[in-house]
C-alpha positions as CSV (number, residue, x, y, z in Angstrom):
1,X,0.0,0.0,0.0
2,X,1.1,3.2,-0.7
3,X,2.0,5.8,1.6
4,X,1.3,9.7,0.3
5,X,2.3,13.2,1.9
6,X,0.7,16.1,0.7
7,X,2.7,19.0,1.4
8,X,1.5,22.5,0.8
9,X,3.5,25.7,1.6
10,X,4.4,29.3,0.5
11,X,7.8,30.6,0.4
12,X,9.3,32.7,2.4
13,X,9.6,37.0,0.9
14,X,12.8,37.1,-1.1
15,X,13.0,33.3,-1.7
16,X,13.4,32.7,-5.1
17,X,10.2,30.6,-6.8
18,X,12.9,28.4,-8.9
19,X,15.9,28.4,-6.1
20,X,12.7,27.3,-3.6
21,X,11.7,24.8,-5.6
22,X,15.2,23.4,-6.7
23,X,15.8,22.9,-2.8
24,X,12.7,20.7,-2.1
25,X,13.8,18.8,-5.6
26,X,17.3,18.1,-4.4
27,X,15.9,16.9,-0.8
28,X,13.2,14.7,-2.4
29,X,16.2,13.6,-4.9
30,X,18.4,13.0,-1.8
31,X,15.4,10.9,-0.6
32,X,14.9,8.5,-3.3
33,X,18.6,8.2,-3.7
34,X,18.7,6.7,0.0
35,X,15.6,4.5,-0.7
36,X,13.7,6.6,2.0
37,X,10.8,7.8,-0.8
38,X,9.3,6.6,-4.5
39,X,8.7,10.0,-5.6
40,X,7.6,13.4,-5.8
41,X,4.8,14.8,-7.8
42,X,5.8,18.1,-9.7
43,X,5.4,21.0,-7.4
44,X,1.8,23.0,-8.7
45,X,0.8,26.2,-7.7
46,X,-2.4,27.0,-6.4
47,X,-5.3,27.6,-8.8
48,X,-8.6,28.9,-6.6
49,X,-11.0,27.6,-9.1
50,X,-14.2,29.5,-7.6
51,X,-16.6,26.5,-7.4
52,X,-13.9,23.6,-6.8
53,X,-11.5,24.6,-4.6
54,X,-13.8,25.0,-1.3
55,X,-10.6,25.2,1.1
56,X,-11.1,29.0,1.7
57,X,-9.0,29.6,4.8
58,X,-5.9,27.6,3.3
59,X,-3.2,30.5,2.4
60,X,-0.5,28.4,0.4
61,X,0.2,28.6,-3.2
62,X,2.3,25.8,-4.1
63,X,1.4,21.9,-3.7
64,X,3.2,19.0,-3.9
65,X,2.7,14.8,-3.0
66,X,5.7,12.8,-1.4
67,X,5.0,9.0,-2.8
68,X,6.1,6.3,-0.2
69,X,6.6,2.5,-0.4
70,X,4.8,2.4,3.0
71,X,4.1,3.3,5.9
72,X,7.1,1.9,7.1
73,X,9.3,3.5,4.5
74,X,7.7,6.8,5.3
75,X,8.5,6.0,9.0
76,X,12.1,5.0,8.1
77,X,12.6,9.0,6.2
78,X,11.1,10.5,9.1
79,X,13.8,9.2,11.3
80,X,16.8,9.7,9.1
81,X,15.6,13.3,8.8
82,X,15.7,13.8,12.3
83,X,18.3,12.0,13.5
84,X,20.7,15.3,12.6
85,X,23.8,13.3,11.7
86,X,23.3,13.0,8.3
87,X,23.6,14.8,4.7
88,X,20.0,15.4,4.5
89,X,20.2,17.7,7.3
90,X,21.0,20.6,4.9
91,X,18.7,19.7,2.6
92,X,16.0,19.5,4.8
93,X,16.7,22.9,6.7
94,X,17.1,24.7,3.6
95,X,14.0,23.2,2.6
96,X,12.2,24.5,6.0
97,X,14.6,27.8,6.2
98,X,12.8,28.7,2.4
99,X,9.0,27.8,3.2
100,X,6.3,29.0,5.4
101,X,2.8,28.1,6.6
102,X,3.4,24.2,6.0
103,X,0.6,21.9,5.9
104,X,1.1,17.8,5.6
105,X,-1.5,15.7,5.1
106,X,-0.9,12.1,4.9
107,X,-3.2,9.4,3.2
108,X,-2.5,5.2,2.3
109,X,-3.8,3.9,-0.7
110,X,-6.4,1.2,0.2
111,X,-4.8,-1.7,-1.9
């Protein structure tokens, strides 16, 4: 079963759309290079579609999904990326130094 993150976020004034979005690229490349995620979707900006997009009090423009094995695979990245002795530590904190207002959401596909 797969294992999905949905991350949403802005960036942070004076950070760069393309330099933003090259970080999360090289984190999620960093990822899949260590086994610790499938993919990552193509990061899509916001489009409030006036009848479809209902979320009204959600404030970020840019959207991406994290693809995982598993649940366990996800588990596994989220310890490597907080265990702090390892080269995805820079990734990573450039990643959160360049965003704001973050929002996760995590779903499992049901087969």
């Amino acid at each position: 079963m797969a294992y999905h993150m949905f991350f949403g976020f802005n960036l942070k004034p004076g950070v760069d759309t393309g330099a933003g979005h090259d970080a999360l690229r090289a984190f999620a490349d960093r990822l899949i290079d260590l086994d610790l995620l499938q993919s990552m979707s193509p990061i899509a900006t916001r489009h409030a579609h006036p009848v479809l997009d209902t979320a009204r009090d959600a404030k970020q423009t840019y959207f991406t999904t994290m693809t995982f094995r598993d649940l366990e695979q996800a588990n596994t990245s989220v310890t490597h990326i907080y265990e702090w002795t390892n080269p995805t530590d820079g990734l990573h904190n450039t990643v959160i130094d360049q965003t704001t207002d973050q929002i996760f959401i995590c779903f499992q596909d049901p087969h």
